[in-house]
Backbone as numpy.savetxt, mean C-alpha at the origin, in Angstrom:
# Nx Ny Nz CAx CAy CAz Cx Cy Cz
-13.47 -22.73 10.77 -14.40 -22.66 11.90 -15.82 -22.75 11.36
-16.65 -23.44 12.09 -18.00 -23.50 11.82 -19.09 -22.63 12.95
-20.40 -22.41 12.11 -21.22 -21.52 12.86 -22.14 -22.37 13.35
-23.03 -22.19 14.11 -24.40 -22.69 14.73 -24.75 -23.63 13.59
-25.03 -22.63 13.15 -25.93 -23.52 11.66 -24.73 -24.75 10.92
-23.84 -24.48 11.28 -23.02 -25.58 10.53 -22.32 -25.28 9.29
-22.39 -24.05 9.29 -21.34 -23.75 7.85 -20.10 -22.59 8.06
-19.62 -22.71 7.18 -18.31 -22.49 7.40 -18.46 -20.82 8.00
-17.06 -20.28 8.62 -16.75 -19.17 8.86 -15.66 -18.65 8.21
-15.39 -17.42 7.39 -14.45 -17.62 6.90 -13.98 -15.99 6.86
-13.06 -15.76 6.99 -12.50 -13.79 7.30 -11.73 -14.25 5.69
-12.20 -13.07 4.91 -11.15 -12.81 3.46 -10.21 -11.66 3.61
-9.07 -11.89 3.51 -7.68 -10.78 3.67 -7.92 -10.30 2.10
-8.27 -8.93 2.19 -8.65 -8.92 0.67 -8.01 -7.26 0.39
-7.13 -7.49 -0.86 -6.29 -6.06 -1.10 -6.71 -5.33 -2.26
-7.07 -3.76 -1.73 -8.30 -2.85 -2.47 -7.57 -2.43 -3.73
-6.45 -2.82 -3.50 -5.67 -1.68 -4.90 -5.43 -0.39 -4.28
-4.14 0.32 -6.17 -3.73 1.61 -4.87 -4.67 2.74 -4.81
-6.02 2.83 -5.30 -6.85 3.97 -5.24 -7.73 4.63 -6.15
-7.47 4.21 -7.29 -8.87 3.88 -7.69 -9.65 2.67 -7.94
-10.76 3.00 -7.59 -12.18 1.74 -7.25 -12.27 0.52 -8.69
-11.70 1.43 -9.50 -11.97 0.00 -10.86 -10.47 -0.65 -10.76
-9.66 -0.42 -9.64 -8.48 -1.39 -9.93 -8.75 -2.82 -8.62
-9.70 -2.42 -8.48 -9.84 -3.88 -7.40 -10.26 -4.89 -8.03
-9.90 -6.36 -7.73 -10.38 -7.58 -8.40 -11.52 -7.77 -8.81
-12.06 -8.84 -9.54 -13.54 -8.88 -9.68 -13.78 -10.13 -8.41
-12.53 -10.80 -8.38 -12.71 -11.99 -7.50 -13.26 -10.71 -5.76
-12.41 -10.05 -5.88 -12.31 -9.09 -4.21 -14.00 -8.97 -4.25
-14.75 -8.44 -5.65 -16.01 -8.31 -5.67 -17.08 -8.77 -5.36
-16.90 -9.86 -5.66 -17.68 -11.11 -5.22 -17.75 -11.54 -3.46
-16.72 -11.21 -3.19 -16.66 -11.87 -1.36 -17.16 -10.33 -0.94
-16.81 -9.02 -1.29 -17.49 -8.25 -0.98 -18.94 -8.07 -0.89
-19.76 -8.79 -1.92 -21.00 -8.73 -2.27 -21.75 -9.65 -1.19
-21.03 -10.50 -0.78 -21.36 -11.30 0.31 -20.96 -11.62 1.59
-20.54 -10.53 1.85 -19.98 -9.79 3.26 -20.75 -9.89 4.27
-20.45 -9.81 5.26 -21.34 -9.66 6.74 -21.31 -8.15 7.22
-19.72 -8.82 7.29 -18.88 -7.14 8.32 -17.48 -6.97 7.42
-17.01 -5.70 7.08 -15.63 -5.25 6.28 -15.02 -4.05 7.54
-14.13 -4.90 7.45 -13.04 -3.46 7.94 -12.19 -3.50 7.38
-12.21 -1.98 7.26 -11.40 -1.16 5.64 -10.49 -0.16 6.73
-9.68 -0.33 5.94 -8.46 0.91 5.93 -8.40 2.52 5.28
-7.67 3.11 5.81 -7.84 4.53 5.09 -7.53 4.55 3.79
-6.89 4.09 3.44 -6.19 3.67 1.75 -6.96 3.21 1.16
-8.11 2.39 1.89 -9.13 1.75 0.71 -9.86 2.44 0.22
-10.44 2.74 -1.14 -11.38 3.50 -1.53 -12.68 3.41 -0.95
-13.50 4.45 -0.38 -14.62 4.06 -0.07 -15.93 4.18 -0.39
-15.17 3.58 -2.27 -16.14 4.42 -3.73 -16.47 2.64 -3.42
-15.36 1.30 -2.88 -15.22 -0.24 -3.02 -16.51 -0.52 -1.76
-16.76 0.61 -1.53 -17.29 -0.07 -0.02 -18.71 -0.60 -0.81
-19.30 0.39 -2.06 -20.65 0.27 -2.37 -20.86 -1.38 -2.74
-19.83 -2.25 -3.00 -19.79 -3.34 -3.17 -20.21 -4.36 -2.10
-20.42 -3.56 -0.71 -21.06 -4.39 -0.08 -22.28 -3.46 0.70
-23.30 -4.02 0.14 -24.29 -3.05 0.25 -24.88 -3.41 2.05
-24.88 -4.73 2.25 -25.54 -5.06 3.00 -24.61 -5.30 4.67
-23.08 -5.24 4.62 -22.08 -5.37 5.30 -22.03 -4.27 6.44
-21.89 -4.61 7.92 -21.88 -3.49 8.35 -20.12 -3.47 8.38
-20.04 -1.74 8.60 -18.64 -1.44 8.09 -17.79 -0.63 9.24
-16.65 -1.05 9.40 -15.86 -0.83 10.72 -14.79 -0.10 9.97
-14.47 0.95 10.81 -13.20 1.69 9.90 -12.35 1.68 10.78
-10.83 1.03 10.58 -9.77 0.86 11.25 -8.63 1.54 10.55
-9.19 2.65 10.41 -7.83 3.63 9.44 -6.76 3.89 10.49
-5.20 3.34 9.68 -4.38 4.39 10.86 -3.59 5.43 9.69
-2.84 6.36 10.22 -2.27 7.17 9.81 -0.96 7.95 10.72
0.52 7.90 9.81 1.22 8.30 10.84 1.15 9.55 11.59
0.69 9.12 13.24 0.68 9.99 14.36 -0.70 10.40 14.79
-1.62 9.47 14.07 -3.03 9.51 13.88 -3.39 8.66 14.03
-2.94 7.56 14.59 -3.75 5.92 14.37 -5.12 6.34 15.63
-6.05 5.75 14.43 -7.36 5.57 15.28 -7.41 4.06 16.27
-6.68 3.40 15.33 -6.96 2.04 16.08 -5.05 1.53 16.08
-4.91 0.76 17.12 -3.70 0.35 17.33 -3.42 -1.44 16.23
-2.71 -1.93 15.87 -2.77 -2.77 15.04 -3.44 -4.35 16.11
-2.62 -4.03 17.29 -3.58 -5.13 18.69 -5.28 -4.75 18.71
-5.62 -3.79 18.59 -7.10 -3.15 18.65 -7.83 -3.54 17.40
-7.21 -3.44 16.37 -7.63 -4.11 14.94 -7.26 -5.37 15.02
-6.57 -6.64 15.39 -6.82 -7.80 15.76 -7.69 -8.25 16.20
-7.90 -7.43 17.41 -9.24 -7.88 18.31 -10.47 -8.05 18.00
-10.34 -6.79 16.55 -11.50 -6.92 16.45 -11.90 -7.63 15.06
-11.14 -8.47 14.64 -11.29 -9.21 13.64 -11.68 -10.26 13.97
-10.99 -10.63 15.26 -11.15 -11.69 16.08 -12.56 -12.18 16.73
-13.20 -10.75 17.17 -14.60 -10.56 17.38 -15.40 -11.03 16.17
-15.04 -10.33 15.48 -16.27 -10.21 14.54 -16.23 -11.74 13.39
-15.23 -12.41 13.36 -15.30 -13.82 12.75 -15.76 -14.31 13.79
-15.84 -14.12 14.96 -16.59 -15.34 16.26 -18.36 -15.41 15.67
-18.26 -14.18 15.14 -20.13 -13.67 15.23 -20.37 -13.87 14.06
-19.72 -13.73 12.90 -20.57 -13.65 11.39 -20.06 -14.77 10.64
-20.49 -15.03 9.61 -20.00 -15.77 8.57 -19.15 -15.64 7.49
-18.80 -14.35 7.01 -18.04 -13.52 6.17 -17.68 -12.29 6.55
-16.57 -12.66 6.65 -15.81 -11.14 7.83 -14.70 -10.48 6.18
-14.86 -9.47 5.69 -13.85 -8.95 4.75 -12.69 -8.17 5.43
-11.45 -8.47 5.57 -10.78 -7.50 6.01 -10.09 -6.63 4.76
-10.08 -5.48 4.38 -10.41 -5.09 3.14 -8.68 -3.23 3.56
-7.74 -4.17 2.95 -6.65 -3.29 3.27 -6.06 -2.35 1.60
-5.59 -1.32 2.00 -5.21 -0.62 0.71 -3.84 -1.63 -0.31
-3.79 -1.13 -1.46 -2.46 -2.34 -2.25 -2.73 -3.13 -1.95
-1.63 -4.20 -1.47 -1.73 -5.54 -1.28 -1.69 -5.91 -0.06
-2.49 -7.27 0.43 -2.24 -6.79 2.14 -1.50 -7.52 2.29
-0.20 -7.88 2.09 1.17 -8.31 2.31 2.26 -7.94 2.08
1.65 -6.22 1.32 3.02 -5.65 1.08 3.11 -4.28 1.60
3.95 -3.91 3.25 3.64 -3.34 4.33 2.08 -3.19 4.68
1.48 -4.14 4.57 -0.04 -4.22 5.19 -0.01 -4.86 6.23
0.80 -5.60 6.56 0.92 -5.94 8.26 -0.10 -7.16 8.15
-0.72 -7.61 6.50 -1.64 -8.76 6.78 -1.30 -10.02 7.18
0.10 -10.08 7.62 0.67 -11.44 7.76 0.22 -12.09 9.69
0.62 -10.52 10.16 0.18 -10.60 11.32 -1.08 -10.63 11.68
-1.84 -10.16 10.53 -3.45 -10.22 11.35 -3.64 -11.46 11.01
-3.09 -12.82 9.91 -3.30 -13.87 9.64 -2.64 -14.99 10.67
-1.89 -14.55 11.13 -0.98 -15.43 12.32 -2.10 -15.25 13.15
-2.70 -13.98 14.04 -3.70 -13.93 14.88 -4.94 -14.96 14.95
-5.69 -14.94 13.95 -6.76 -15.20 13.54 -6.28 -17.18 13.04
-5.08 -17.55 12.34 -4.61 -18.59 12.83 -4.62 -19.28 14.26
-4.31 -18.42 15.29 -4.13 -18.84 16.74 -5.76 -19.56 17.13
-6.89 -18.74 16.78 -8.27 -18.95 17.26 -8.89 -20.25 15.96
-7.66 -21.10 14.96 -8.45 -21.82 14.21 -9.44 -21.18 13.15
-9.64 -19.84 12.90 -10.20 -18.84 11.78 -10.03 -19.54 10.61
-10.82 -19.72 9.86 -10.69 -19.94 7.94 -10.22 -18.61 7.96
-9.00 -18.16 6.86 -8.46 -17.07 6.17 -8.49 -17.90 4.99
-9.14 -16.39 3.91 -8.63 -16.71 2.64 -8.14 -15.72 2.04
-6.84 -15.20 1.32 -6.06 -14.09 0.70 -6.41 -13.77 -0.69
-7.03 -12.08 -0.79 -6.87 -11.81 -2.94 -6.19 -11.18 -3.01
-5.36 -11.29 -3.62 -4.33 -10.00 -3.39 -5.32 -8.53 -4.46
-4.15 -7.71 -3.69 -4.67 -6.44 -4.59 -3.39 -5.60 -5.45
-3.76 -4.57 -6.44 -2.82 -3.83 -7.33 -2.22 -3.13 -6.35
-0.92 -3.53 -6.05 0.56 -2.64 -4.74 0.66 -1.39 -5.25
0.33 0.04 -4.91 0.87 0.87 -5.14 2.55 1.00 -5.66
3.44 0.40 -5.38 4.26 0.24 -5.26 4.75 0.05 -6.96
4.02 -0.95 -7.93 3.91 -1.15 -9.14 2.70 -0.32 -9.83
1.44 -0.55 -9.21 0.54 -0.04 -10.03 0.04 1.14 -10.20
0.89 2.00 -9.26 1.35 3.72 -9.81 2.07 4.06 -10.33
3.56 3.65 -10.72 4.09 4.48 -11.58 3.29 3.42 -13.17
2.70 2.37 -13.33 2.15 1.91 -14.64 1.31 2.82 -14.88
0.38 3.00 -13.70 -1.00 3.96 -14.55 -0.44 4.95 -14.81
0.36 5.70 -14.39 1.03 7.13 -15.65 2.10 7.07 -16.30
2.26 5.52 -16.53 3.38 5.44 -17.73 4.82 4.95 -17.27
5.02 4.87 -15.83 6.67 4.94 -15.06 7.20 3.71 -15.55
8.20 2.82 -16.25 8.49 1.32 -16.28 9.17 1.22 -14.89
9.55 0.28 -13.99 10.31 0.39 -13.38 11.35 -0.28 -13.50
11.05 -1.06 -14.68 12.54 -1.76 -15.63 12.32 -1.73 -16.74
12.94 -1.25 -17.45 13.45 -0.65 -18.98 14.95 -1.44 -19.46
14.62 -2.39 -20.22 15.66 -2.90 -21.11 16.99 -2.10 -20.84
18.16 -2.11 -20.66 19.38 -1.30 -21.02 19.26 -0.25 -19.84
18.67 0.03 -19.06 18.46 1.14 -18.26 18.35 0.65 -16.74
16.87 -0.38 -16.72 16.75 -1.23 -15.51 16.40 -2.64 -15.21
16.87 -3.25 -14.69 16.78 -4.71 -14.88 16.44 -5.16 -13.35
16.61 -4.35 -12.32 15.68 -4.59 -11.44 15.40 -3.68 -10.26
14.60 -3.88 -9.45 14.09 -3.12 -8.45 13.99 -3.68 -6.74
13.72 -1.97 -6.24 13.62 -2.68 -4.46 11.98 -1.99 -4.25
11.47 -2.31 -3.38 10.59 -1.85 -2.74 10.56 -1.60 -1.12
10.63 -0.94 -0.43 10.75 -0.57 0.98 10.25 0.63 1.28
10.13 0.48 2.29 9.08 1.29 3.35 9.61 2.37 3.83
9.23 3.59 4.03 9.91 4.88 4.34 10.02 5.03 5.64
8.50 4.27 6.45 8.22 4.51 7.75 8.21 3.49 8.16
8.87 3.26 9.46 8.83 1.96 10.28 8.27 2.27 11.10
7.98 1.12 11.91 6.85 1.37 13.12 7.28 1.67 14.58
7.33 2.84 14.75 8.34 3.25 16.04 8.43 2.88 17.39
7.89 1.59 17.43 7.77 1.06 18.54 8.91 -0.31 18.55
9.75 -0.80 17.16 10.35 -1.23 16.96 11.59 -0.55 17.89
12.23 -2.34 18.28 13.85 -1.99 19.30 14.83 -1.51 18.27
14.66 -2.03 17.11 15.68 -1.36 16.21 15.91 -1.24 14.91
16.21 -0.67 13.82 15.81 -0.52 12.30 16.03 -1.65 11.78
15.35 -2.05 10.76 15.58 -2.83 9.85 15.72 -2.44 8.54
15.30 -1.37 7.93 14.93 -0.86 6.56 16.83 -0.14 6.44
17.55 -1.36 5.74 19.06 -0.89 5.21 18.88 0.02 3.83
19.57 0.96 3.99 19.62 2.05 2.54 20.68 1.42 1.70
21.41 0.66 1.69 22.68 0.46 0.62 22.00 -0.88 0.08
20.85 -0.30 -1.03 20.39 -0.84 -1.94 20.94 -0.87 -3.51
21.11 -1.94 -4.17 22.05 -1.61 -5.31 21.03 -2.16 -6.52
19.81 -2.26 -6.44 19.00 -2.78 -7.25 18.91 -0.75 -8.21
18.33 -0.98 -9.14 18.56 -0.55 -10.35 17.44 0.57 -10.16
16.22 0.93 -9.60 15.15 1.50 -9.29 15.00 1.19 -7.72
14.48 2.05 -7.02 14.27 2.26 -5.51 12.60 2.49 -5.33
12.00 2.32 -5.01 10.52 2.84 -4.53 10.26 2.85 -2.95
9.81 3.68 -2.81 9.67 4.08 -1.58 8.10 4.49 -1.09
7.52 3.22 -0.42 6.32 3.29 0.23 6.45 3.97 1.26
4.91 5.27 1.64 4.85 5.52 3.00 6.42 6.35 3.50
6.87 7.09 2.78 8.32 7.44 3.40 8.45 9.25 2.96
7.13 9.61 2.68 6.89 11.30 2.70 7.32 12.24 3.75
6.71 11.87 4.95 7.03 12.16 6.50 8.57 12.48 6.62
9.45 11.51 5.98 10.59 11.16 6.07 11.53 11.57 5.19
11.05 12.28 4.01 11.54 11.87 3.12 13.01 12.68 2.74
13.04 13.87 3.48 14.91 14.31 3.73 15.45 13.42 4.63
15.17 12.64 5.33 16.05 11.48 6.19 16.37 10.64 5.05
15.26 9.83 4.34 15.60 8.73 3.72 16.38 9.04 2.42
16.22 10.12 1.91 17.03 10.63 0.65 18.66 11.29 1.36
18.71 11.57 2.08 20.25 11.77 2.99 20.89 10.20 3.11
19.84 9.76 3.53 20.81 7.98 3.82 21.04 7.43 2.23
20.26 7.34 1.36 20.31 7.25 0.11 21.13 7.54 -0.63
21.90 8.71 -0.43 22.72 9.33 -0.95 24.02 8.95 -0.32
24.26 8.21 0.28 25.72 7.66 0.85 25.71 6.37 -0.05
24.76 6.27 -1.08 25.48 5.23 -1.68 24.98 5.52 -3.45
23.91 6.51 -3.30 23.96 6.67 -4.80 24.20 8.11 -5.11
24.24 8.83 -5.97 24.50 9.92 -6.48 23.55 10.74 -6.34
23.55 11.78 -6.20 22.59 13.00 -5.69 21.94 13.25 -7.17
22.69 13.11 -8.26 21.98 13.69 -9.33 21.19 12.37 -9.79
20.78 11.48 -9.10 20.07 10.48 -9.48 18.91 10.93 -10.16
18.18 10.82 -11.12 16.90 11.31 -11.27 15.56 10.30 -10.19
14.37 11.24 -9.96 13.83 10.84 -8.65 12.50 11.43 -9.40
11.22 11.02 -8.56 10.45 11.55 -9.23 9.26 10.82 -7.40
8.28 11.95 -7.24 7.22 11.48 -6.48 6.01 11.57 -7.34
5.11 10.17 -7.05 3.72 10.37 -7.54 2.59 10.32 -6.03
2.16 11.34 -6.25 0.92 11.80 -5.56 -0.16 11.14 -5.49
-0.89 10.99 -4.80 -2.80 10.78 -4.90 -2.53 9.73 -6.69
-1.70 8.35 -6.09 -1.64 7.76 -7.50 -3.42 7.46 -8.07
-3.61 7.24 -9.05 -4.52 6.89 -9.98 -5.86 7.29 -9.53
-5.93 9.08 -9.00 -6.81 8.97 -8.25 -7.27 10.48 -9.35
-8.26 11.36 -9.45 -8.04 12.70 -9.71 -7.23 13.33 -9.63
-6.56 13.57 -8.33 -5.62 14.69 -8.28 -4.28 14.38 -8.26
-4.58 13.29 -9.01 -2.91 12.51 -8.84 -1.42 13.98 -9.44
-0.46 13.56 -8.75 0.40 14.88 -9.64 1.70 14.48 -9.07
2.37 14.95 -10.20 4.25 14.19 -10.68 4.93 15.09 -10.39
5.85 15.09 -9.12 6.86 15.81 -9.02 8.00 15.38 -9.18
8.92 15.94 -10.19 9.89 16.12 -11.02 11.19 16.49 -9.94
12.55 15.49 -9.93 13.64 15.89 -9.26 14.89 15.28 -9.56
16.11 15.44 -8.52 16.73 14.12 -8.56 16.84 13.73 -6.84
17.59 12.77 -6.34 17.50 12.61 -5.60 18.18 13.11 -4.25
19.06 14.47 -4.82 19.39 15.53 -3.85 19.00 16.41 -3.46
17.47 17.01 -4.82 16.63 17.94 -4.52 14.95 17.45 -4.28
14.90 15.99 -4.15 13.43 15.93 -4.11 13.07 16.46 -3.05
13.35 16.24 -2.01 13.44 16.61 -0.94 12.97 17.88 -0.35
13.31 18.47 -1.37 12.38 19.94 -1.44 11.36 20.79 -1.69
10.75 19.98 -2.70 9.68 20.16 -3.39 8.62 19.91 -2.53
7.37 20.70 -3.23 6.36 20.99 -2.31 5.56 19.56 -2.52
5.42 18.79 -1.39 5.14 17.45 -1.45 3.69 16.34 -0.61
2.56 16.34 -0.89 1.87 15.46 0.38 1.49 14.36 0.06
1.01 13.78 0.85 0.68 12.18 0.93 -0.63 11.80 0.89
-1.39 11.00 0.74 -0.18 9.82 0.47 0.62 9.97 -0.89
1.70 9.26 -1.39 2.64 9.33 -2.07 3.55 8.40 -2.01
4.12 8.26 -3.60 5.40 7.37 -3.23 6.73 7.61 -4.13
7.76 7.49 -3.80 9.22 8.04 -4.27 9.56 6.78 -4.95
9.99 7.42 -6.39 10.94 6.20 -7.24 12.32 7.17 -7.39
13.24 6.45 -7.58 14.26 6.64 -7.89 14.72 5.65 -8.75
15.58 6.57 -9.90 16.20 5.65 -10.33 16.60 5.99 -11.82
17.43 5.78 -13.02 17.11 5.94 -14.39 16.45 6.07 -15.44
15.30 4.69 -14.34 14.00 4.87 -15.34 13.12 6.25 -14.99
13.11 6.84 -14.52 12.52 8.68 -13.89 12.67 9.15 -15.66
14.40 9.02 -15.97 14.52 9.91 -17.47 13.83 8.86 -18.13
13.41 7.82 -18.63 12.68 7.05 -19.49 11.26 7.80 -19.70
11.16 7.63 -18.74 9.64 7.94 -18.16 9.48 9.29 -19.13
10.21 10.54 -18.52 10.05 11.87 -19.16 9.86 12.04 -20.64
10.88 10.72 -21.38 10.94 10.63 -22.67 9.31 10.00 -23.00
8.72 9.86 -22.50 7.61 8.76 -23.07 6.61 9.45 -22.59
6.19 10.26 -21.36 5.06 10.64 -21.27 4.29 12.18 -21.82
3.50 12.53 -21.93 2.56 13.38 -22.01 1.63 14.45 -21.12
2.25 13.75 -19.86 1.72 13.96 -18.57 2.34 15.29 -18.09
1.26 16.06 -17.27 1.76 17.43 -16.81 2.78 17.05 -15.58
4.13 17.34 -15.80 4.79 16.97 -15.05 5.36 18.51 -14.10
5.42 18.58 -12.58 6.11 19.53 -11.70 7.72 19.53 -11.72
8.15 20.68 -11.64 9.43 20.76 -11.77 9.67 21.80 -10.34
């Protein structure tokens, strides 16, 4: 899309990383620096925002049972605000294609003819258990992995997120809320003494490792955001780190 003046319009789908500010791109940096308008998510750091000094800034945080803005309400207003500026950042936590729902705000903004351009960002999903050491495949131990979502969006007619996963490591985005449901369904197909492990507030200060398996994580004193691995590599991990770990 073009503006008055004749130059381009262009909204960047741009992913902050999982939480701390030096894991975002340098490329994300640059379209930040030359921002109009950013709307950021609660997940995004808003140590990334200083990167756009001059951007005015829209906060479309949701949170489960807390959404400030509905995901139609955050369309709209993406939709708005590429009509009016020249550099619209939409600026989502991890990656915004992995449960970021950025596919749909790109179909939207498709419909009105919008320039989109995608950076991806560091997925919680991988780039928390690395920053304190977790492999999530280990030679002889794990050879591969799932990633899925704890929480679905309850306005859905009917589940999609199947538990009889046979990949080698489990991670579990967003699934704290949940997380004696999803470790009960879990357990109809793997072993309770699975070793399990939650990381907290990943790569952030108060980040912190709670220690389990996957019959007792469930119990432990636990908040979010956060995300659940399961799997063999949990005992790898123990062998290799240094880290104050909760038991």
């Amino acid at each position: 899309m073009i503006n008055k003046a004749g130059e381009e319009m262009v909204v960047y789908l741009v992913g902050a990383g999982p939480g701390d500010p030096e894991l975002i791109t340098l490329k994300a940096i640059k379209v930040l620096e030359k921002a109009d308008v950013v709307i950021y998510d609660r997940l995004a750091n808003e140590e990334i925002l200083k990167h756009a000094p001059q951007a005015k800034l829209i906060y479309v945080g949701k949170k489960a049972g807390e959404h400030y803005k509905s995901q139609d309400e955050i369309n709209q207003i993406l939709l708005n605000e590429a009509k009016n500026n020249d550099v619209v950042v939409r600026l989502k936590g991890g990656d915004p294609f992995v449960f970021g729902r950025g596919g749909e705000e790109v179909l939207t903004l498709k419909q009105e003819n919008i320039d989109i351009e995608t950076i991806p960002g560091v997925t919680s999903s991988i780039g928390v258990p690395t920053t304190v050491g977790l492999p999530v495949t280990h030679r002889g131990v794990a050879t591969s992995f799932t990633v899925v979502t704890g929480h679905e969006d309850p306005t859905k007619t009917e589940k999609q997120v199947k538990w009889d996963y046979t990949a080698d490591t489990i991670i579990v985005l967003m699934g704290i809320g949940q997380i004696k449901e999803n470790t009960e369904e879990m357990m109809k197909y793997r072993d309770p003494k699975t070793p399990a492990c939650v990381i907290e507030s990943g790569t952030l200060p108060d980040e912190r490792i709670v220690m389990g398996t996957l019959g007792d994580i469930a119990q432990k004193d636990i908040k979010s955001p956060a995300i659940l691995i399961v799997g063999n590599v949990v005992d790898v991990f123990k062998e290799m780190t240094s880290k104050k770990l909760v038991y």
